[in-house]
N, C-alpha and C positions, 0 to 999 in steps of 0.2 A: 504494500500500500504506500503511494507517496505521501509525501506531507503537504497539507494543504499550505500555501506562499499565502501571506498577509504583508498588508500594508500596516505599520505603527504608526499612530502621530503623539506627537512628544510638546510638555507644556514650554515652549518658548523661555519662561519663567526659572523654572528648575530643572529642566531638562529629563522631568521622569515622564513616564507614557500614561496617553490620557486616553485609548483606548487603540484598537486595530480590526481592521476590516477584513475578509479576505480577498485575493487579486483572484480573479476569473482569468482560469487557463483559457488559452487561445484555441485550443480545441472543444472548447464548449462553446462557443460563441455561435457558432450553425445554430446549436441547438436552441439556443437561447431565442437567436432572432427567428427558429420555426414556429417557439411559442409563441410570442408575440404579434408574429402575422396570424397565429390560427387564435387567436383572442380577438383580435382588430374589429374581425365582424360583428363580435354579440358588441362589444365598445358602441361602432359606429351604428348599431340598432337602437341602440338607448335615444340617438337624437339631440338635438344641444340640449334639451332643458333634463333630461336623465343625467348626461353629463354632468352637466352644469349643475345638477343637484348632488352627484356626487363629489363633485369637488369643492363644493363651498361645505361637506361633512369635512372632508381632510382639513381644509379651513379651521374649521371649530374645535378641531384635534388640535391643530398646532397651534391654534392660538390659545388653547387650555397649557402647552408646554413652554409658552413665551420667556418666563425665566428660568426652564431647564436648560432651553437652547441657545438662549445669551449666557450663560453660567459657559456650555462647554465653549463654543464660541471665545469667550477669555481664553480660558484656559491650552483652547487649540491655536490661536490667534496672537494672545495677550492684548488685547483691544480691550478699553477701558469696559467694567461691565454698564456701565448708564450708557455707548455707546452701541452697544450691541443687546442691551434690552430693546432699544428703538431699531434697531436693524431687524431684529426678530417680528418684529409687532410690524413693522412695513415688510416682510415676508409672507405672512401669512393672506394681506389683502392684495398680494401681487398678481392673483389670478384674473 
């Protein structure tokens, strides 16, 4: 079994790690973009206002985490957190 390759990001600040993601092998990527085209349809049956209602929920999700996500933001960044509280909150209505 290989190991799964992640990406770390590290707090600017102190230089410890503020979490890691993993990197998608290059041999999945077919795969990936088959799902996506074979989801596309039920997506583009929904119509703008299914859409559109689905996305102003993710909306109200991220904007219920607004200073979870300006908190890492610092900490991945170092950007003042009163800077990236307002970064997060003009995120969320970017749609």
């Amino acid at each position: 079994m290989l190991a799964t390759v992640t990406l770390v990001s590290y707090d600017p600040a102190t230089g410890e790690p503020v979490g890691e993601v993993d990197i998608t092998e290059l041999d999945d990527i077919a795969a990936i973009v088959a799902r996506a085209r074979a989801a596309q349809p039920a997506w583009a049956a929904l119509g703008h206002d299914g859409r559109a209602e689905l996305l102003m929920k993710s909306v109200a999700l991220f904007d219920e985490r607004v200073e979870e996500h300006a908190r890492l933001m610092t900490r991945e960044q170092g950007k003042p957190l009163k800077e990236a509280i307002a970064e997060a909150r003009s995120l969320g209505y970017g749609i």
